[in-house]
mmCIF file of the N, C-alpha and C atoms, coordinates in Angstrom:
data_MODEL
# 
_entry.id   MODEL 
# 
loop_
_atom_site.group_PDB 
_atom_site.id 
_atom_site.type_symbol 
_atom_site.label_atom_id 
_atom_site.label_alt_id 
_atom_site.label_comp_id 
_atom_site.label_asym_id 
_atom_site.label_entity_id 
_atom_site.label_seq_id 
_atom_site.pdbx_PDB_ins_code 
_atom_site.Cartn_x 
_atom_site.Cartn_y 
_atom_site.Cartn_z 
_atom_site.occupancy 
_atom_site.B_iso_or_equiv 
_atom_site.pdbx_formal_charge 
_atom_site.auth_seq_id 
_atom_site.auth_comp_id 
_atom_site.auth_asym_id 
_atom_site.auth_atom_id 
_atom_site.pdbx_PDB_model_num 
ATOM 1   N N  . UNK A 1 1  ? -22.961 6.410   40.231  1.00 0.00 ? 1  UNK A N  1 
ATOM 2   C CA . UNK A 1 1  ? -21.815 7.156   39.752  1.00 0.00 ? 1  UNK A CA 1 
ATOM 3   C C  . UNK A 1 1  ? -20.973 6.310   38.794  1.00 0.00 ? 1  UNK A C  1 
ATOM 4   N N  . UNK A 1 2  ? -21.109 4.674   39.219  1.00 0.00 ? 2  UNK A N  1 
ATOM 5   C CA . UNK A 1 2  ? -19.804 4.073   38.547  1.00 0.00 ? 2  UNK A CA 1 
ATOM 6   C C  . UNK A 1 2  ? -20.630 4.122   37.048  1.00 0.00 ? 2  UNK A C  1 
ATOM 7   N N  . UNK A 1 3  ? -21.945 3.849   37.070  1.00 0.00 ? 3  UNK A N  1 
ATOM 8   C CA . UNK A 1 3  ? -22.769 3.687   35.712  1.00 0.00 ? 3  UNK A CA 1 
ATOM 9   C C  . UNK A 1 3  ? -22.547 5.257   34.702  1.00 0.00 ? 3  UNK A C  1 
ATOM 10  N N  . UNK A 1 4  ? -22.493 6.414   35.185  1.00 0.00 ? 4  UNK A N  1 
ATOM 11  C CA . UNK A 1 4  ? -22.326 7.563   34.652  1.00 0.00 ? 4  UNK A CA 1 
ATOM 12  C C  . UNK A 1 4  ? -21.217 7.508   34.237  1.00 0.00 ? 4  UNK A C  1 
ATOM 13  N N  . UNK A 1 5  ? -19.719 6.856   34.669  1.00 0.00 ? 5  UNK A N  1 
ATOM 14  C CA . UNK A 1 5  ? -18.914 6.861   33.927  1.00 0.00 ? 5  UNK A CA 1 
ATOM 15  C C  . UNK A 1 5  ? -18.610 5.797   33.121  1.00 0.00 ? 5  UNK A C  1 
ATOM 16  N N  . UNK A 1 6  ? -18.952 4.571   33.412  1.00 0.00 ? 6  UNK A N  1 
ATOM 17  C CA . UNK A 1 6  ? -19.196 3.836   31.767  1.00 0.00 ? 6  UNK A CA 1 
ATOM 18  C C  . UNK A 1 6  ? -19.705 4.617   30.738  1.00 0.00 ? 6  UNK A C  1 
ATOM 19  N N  . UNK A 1 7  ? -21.001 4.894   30.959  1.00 0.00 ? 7  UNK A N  1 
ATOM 20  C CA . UNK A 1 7  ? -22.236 5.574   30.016  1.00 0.00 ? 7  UNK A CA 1 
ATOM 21  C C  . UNK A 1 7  ? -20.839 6.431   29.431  1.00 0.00 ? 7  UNK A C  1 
ATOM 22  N N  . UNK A 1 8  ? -20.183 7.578   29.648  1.00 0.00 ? 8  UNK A N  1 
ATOM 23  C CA . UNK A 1 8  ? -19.247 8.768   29.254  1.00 0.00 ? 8  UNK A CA 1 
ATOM 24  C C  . UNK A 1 8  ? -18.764 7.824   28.705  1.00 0.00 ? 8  UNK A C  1 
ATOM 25  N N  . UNK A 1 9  ? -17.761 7.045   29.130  1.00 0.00 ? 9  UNK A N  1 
ATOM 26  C CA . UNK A 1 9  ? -16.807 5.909   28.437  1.00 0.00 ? 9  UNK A CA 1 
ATOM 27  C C  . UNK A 1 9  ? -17.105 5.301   27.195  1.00 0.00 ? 9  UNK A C  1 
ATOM 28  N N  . UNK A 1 10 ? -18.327 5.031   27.183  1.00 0.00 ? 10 UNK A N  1 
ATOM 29  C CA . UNK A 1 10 ? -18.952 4.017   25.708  1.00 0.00 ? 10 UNK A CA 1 
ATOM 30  C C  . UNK A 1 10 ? -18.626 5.598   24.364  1.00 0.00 ? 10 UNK A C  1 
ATOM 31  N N  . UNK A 1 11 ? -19.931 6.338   25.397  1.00 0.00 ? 11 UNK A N  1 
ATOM 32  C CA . UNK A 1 11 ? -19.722 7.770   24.215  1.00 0.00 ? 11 UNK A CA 1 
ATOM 33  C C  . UNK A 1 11 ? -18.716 8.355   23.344  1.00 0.00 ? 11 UNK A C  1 
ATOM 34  N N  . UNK A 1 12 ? -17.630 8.423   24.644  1.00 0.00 ? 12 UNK A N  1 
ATOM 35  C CA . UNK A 1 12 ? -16.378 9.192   24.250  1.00 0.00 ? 12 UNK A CA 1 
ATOM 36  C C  . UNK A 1 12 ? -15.435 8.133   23.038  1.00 0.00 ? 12 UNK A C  1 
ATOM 37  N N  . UNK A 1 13 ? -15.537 6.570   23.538  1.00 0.00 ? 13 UNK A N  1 
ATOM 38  C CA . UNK A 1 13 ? -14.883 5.626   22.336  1.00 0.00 ? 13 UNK A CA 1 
ATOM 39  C C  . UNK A 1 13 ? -15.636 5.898   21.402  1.00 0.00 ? 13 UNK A C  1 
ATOM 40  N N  . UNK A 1 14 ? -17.450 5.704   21.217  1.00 0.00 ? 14 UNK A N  1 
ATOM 41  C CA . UNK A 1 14 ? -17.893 5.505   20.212  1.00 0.00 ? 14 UNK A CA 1 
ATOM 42  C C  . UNK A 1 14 ? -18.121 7.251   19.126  1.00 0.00 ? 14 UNK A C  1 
ATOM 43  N N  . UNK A 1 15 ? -17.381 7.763   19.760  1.00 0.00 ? 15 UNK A N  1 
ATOM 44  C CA . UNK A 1 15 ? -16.983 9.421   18.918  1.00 0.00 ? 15 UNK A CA 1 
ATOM 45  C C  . UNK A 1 15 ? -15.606 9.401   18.196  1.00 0.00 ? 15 UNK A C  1 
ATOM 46  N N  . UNK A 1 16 ? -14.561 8.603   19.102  1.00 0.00 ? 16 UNK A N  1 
ATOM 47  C CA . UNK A 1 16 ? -13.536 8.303   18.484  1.00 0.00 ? 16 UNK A CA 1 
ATOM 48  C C  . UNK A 1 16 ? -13.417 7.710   17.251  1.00 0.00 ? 16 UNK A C  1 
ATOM 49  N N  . UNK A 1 17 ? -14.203 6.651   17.386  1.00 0.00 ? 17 UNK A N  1 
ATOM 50  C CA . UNK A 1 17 ? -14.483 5.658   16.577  1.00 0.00 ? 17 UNK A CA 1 
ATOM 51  C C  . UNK A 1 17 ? -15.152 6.198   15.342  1.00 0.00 ? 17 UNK A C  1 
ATOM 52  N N  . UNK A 1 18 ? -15.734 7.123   15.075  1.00 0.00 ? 18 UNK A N  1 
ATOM 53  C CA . UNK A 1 18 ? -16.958 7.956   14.215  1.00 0.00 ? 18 UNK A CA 1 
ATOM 54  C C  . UNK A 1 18 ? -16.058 8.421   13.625  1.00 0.00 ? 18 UNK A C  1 
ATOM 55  N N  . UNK A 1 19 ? -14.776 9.400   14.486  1.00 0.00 ? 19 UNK A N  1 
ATOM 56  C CA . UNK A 1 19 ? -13.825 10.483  13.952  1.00 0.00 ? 19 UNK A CA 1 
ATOM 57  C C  . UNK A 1 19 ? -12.602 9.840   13.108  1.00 0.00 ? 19 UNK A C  1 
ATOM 58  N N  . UNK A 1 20 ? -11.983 7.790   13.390  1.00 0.00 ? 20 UNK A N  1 
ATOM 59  C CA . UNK A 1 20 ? -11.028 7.537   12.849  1.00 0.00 ? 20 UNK A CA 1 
ATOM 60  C C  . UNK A 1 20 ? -12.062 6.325   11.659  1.00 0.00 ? 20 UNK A C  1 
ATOM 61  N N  . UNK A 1 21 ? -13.040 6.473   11.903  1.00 0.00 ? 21 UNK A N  1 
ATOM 62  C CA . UNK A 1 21 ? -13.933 5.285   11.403  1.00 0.00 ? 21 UNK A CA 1 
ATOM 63  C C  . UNK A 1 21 ? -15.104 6.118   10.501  1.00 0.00 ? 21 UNK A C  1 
ATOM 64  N N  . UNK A 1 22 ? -15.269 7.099   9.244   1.00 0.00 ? 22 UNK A N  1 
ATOM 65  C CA . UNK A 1 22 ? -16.450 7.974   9.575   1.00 0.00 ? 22 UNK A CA 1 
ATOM 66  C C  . UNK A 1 22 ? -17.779 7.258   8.541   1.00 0.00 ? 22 UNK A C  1 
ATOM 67  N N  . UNK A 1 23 ? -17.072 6.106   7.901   1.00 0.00 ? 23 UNK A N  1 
ATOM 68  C CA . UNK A 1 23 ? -17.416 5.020   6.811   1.00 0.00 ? 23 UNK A CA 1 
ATOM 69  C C  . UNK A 1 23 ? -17.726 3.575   6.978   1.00 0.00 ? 23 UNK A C  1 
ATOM 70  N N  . UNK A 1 24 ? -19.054 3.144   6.820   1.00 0.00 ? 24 UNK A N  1 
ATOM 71  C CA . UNK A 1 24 ? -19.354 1.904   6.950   1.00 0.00 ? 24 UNK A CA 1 
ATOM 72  C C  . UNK A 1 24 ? -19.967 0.751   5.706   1.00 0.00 ? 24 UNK A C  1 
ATOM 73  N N  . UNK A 1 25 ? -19.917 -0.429  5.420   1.00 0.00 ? 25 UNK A N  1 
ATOM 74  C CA . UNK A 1 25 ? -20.749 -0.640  4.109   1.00 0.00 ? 25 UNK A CA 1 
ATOM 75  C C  . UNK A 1 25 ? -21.689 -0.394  3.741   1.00 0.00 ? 25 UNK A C  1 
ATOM 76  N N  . UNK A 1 26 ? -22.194 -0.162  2.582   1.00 0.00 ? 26 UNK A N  1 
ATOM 77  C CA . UNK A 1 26 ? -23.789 -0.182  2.284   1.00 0.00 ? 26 UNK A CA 1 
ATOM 78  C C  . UNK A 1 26 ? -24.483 -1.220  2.723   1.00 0.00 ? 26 UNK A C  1 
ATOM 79  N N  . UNK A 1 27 ? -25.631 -0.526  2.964   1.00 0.00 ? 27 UNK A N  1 
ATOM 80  C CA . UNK A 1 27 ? -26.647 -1.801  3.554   1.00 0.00 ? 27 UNK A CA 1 
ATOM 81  C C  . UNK A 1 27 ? -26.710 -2.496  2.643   1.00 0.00 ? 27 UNK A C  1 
ATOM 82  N N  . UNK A 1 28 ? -27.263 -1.958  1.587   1.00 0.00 ? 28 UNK A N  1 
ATOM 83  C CA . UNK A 1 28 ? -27.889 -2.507  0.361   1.00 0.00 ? 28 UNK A CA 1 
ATOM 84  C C  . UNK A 1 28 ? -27.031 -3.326  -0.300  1.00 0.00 ? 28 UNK A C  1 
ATOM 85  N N  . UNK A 1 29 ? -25.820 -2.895  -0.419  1.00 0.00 ? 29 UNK A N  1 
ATOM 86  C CA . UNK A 1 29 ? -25.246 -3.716  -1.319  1.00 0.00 ? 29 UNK A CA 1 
ATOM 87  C C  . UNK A 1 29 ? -24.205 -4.652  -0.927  1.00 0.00 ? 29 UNK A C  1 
ATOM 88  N N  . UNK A 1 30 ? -24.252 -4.612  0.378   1.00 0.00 ? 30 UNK A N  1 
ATOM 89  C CA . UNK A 1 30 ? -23.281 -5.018  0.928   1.00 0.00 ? 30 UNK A CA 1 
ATOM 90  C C  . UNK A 1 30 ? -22.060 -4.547  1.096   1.00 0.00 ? 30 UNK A C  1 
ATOM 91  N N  . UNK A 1 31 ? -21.742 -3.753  0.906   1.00 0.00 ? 31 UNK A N  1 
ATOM 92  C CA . UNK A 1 31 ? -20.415 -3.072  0.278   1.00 0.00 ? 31 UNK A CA 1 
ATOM 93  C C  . UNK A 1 31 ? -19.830 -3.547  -0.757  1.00 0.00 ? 31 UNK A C  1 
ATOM 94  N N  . UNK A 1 32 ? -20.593 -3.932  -1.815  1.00 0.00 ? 32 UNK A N  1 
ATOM 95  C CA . UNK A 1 32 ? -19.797 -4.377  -3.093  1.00 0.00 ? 32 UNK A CA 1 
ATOM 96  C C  . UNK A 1 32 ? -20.138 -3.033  -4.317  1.00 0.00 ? 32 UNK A C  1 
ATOM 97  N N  . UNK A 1 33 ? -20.866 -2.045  -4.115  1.00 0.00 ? 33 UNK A N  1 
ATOM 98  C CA . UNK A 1 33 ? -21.302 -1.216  -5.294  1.00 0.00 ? 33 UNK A CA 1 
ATOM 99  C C  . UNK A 1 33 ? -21.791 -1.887  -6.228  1.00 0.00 ? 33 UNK A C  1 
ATOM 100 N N  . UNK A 1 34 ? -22.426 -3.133  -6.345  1.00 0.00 ? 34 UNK A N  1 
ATOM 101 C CA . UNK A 1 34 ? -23.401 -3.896  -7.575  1.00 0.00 ? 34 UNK A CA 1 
ATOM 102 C C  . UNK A 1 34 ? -24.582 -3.585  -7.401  1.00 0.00 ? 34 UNK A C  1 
ATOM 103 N N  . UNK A 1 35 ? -25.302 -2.926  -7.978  1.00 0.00 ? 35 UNK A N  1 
ATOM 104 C CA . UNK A 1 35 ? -26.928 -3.410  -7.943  1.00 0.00 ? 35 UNK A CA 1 
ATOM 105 C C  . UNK A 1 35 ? -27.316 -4.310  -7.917  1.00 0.00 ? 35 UNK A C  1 
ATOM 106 N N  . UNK A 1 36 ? -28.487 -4.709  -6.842  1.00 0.00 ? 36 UNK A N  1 
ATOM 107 C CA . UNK A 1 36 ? -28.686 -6.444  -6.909  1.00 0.00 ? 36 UNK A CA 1 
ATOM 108 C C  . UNK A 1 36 ? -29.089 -7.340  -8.091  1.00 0.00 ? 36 UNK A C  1 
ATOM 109 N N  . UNK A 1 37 ? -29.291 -6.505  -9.132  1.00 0.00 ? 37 UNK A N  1 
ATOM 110 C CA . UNK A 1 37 ? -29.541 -6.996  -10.569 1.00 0.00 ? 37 UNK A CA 1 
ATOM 111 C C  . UNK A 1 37 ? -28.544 -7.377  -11.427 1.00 0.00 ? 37 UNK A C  1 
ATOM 112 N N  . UNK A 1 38 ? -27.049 -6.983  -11.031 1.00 0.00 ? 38 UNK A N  1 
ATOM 113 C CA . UNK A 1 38 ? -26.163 -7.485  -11.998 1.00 0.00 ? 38 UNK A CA 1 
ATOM 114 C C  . UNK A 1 38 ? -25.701 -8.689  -11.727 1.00 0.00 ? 38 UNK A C  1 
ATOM 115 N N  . UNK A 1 39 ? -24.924 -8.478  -13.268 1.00 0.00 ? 39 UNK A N  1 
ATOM 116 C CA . UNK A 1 39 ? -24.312 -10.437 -12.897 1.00 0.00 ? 39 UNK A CA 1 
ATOM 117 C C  . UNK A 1 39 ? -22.984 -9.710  -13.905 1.00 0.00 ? 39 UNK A C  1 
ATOM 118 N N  . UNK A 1 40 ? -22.369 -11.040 -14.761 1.00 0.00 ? 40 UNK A N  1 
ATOM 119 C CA . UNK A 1 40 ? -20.969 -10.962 -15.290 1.00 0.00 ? 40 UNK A CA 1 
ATOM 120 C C  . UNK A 1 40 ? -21.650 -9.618  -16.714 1.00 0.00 ? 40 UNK A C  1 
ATOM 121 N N  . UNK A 1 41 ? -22.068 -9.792  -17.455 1.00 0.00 ? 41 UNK A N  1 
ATOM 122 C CA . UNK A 1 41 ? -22.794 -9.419  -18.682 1.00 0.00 ? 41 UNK A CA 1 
ATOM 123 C C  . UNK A 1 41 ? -23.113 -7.897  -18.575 1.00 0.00 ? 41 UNK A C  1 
ATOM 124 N N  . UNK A 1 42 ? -24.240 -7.451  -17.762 1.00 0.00 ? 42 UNK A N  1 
ATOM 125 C CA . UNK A 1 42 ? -24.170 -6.000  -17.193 1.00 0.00 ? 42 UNK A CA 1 
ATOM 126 C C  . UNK A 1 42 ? -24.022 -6.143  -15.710 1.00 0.00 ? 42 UNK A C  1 
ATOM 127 N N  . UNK A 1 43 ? -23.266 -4.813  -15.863 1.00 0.00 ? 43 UNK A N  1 
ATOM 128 C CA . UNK A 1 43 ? -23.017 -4.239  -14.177 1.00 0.00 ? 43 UNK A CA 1 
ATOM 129 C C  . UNK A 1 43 ? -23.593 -2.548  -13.984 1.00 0.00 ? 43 UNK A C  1 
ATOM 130 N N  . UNK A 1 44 ? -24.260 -3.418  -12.645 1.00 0.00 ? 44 UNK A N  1 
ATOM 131 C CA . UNK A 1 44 ? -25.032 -1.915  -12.633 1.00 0.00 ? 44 UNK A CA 1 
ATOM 132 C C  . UNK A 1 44 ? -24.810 -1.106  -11.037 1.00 0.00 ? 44 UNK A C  1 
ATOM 133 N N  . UNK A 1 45 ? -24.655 -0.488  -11.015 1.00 0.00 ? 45 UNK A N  1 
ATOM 134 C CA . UNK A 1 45 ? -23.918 0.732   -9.309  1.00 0.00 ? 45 UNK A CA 1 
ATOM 135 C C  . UNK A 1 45 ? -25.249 0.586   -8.451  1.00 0.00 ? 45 UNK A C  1 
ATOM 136 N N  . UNK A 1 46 ? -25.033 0.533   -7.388  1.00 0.00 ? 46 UNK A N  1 
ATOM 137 C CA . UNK A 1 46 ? -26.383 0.175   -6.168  1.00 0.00 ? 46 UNK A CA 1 
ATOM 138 C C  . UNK A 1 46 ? -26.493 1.887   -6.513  1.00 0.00 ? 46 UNK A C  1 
ATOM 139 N N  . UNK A 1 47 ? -28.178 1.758   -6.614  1.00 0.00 ? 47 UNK A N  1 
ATOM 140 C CA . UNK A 1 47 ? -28.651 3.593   -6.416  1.00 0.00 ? 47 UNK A CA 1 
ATOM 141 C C  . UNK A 1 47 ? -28.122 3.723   -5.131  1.00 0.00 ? 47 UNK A C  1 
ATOM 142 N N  . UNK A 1 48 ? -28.107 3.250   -3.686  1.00 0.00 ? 48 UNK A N  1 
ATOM 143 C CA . UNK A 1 48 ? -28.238 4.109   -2.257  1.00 0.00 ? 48 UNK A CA 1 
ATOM 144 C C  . UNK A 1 48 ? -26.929 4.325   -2.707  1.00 0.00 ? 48 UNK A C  1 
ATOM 145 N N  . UNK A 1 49 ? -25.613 3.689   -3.069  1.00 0.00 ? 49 UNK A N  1 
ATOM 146 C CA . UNK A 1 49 ? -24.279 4.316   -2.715  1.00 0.00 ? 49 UNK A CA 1 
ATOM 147 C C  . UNK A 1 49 ? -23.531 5.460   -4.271  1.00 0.00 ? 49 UNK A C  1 
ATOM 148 N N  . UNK A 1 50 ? -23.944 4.504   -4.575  1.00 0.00 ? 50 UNK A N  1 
ATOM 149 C CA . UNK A 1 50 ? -23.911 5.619   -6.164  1.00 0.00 ? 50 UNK A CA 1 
ATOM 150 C C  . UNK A 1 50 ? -22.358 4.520   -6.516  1.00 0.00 ? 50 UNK A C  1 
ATOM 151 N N  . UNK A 1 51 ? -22.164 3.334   -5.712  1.00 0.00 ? 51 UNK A N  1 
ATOM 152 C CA . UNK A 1 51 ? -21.306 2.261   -7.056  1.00 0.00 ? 51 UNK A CA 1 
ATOM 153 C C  . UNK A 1 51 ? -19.962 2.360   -5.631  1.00 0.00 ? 51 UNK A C  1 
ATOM 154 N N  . UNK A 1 52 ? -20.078 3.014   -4.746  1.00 0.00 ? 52 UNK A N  1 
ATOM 155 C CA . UNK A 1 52 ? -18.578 3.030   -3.992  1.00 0.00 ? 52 UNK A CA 1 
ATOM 156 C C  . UNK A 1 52 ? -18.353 1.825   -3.051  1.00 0.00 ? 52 UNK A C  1 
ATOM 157 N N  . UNK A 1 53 ? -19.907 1.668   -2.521  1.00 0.00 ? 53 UNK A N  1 
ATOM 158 C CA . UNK A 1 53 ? -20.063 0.541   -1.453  1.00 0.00 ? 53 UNK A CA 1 
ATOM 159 C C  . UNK A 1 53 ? -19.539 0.981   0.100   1.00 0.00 ? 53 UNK A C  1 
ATOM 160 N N  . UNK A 1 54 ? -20.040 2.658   0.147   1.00 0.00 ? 54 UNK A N  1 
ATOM 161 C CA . UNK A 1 54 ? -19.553 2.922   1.725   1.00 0.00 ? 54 UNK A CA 1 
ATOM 162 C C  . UNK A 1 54 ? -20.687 3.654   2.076   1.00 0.00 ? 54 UNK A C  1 
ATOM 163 N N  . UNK A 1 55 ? -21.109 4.155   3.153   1.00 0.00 ? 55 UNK A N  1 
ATOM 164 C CA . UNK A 1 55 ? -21.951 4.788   3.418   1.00 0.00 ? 55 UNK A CA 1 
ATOM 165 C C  . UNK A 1 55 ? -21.685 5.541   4.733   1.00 0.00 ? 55 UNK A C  1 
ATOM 166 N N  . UNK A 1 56 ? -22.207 6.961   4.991   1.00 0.00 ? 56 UNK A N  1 
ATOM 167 C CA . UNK A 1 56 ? -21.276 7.452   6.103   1.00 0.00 ? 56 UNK A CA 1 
ATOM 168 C C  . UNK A 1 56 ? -22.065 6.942   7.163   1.00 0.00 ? 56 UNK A C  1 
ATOM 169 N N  . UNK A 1 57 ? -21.545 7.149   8.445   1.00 0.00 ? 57 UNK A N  1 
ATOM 170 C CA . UNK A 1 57 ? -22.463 6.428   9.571   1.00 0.00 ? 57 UNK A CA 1 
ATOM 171 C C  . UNK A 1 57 ? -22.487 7.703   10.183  1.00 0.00 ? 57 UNK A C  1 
ATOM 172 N N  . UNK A 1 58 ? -23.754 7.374   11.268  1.00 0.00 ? 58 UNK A N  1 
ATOM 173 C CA . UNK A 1 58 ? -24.799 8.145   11.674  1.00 0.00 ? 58 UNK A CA 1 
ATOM 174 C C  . UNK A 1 58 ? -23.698 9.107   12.902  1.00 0.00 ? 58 UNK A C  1 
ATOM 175 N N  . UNK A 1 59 ? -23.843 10.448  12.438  1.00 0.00 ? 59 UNK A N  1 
ATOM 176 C CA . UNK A 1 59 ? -22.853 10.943  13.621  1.00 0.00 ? 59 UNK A CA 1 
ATOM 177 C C  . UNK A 1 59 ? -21.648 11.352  13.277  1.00 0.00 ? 59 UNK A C  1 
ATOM 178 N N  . UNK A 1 60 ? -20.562 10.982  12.080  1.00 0.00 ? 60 UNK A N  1 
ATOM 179 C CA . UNK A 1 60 ? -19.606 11.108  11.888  1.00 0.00 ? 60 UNK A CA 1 
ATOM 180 C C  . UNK A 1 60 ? -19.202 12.548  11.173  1.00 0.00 ? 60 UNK A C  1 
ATOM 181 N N  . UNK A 1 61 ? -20.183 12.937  10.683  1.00 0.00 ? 61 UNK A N  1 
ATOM 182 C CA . UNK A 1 61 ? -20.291 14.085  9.606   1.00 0.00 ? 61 UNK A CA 1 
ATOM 183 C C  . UNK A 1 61 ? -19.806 15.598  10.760  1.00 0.00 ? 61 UNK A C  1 
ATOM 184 N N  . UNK A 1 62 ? -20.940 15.224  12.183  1.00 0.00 ? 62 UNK A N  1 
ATOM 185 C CA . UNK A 1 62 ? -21.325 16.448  13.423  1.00 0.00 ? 62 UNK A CA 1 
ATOM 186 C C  . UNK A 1 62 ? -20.006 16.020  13.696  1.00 0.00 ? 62 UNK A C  1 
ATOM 187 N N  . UNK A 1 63 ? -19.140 15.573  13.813  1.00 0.00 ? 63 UNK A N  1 
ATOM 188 C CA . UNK A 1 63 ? -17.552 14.719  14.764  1.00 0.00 ? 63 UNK A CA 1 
ATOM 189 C C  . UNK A 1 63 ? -16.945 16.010  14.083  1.00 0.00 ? 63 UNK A C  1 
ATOM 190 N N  . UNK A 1 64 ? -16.903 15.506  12.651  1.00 0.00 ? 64 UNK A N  1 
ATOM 191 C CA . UNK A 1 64 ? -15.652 16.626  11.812  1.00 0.00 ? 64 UNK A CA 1 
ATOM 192 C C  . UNK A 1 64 ? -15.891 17.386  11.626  1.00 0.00 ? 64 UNK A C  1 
ATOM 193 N N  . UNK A 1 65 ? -17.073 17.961  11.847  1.00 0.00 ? 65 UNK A N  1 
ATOM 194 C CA . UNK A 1 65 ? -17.524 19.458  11.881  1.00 0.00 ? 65 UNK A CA 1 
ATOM 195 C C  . UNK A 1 65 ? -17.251 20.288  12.886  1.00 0.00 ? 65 UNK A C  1 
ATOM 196 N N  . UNK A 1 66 ? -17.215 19.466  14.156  1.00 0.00 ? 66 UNK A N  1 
ATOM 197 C CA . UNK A 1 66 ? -16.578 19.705  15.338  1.00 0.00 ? 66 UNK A CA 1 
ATOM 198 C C  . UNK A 1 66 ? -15.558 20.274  15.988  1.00 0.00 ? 66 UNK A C  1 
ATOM 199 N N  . UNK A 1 67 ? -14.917 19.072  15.067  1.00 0.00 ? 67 UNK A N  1 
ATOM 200 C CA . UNK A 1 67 ? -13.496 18.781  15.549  1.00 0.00 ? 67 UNK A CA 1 
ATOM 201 C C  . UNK A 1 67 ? -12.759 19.852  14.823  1.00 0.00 ? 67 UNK A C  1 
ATOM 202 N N  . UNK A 1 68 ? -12.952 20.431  13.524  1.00 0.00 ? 68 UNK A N  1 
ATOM 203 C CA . UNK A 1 68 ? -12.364 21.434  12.616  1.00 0.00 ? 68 UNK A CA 1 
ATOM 204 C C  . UNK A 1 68 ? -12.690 22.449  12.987  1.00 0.00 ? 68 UNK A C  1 
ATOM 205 N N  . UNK A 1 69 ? -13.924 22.932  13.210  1.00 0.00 ? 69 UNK A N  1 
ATOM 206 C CA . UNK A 1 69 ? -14.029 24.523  14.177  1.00 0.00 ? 69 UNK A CA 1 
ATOM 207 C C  . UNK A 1 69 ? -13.326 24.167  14.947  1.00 0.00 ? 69 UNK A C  1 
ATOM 208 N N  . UNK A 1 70 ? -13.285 23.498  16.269  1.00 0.00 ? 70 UNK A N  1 
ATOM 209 C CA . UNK A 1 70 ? -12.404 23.213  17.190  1.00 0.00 ? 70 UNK A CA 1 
ATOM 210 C C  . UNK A 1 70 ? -11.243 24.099  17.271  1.00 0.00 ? 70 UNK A C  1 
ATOM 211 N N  . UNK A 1 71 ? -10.274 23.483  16.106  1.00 0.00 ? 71 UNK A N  1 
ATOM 212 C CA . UNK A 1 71 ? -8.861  23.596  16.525  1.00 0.00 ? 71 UNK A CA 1 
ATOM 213 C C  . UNK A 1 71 ? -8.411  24.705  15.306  1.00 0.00 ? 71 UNK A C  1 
ATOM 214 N N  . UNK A 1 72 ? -9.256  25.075  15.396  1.00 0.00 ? 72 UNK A N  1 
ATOM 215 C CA . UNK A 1 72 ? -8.773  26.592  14.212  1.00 0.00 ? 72 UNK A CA 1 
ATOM 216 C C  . UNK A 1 72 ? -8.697  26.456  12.777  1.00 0.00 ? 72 UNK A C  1 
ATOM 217 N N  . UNK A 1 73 ? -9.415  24.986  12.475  1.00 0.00 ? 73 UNK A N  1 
ATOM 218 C CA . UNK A 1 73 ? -9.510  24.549  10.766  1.00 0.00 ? 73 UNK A CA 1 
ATOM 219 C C  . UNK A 1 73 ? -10.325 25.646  9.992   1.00 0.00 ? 73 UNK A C  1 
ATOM 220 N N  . UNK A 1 74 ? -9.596  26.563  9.193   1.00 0.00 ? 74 UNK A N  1 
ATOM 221 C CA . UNK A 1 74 ? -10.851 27.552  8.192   1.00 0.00 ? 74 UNK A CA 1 
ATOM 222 C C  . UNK A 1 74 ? -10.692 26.969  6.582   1.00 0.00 ? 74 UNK A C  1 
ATOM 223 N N  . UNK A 1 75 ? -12.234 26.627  6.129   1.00 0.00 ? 75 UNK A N  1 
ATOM 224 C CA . UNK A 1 75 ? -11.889 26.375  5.000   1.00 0.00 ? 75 UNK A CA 1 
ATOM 225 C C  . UNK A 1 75 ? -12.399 27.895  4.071   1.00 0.00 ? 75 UNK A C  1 
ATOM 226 N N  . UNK A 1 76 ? -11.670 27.870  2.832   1.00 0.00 ? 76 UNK A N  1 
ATOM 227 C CA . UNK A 1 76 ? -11.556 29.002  2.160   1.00 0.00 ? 76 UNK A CA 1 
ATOM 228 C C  . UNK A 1 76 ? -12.503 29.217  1.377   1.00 0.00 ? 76 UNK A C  1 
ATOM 229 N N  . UNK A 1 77 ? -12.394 27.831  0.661   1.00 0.00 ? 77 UNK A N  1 
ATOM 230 C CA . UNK A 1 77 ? -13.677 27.613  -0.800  1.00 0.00 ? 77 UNK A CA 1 
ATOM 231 C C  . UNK A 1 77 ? -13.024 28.349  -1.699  1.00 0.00 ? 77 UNK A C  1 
ATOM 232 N N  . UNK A 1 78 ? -12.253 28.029  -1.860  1.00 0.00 ? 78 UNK A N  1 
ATOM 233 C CA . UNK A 1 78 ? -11.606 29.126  -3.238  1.00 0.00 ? 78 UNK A CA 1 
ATOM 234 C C  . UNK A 1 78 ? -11.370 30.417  -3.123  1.00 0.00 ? 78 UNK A C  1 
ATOM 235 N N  . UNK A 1 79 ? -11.775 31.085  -2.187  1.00 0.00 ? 79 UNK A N  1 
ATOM 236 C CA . UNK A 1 79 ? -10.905 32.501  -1.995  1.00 0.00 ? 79 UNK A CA 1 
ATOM 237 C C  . UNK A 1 79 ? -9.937  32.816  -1.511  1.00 0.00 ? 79 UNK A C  1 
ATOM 238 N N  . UNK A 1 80 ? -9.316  33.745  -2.104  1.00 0.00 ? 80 UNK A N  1 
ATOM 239 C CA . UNK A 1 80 ? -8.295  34.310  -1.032  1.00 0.00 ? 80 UNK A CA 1 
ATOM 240 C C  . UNK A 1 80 ? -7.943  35.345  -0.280  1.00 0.00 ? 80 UNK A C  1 
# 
């Protein structure tokens, strides 16, 4: 029983964490947005991030999708 509620415990932080956290660095580039080919002369944007140096992490996307049906979030898309 005590293990079932750790196990919940890890989950429930590591959802929190997804929902105030939903951004992590690029692998690739480290989080710098350089392609590993540049230097001072040309600069070139890592293809995986497209130059921002964040990448979303695994899970965070289903959180706010969640969390916005949830609590009565409607998005419009331009209509009215």
């Amino acid at each position: 029983m005590t293990l079932f509620l750790i196990i919940v415990a890890a989950v429930i932080l590591w959802l929190g964490s997804l929902y105030c956290w939903p951004f992590a660095p690029c692998t690739k580039c480290s989080g710098s947005g350089r392609n590993a080919g540049s230097n001072r002369q040309r600069f070139g944007d890592c293809a995986r991030c497209g130059g921002s140096g964040r990448r979303q992490r695994f899970g965070s996307r289903a959180v706010h999708r969640s969390v916005r049906g949830g609590v009565g979030y409607r998005r419009t898309r331009g209509r009215k």
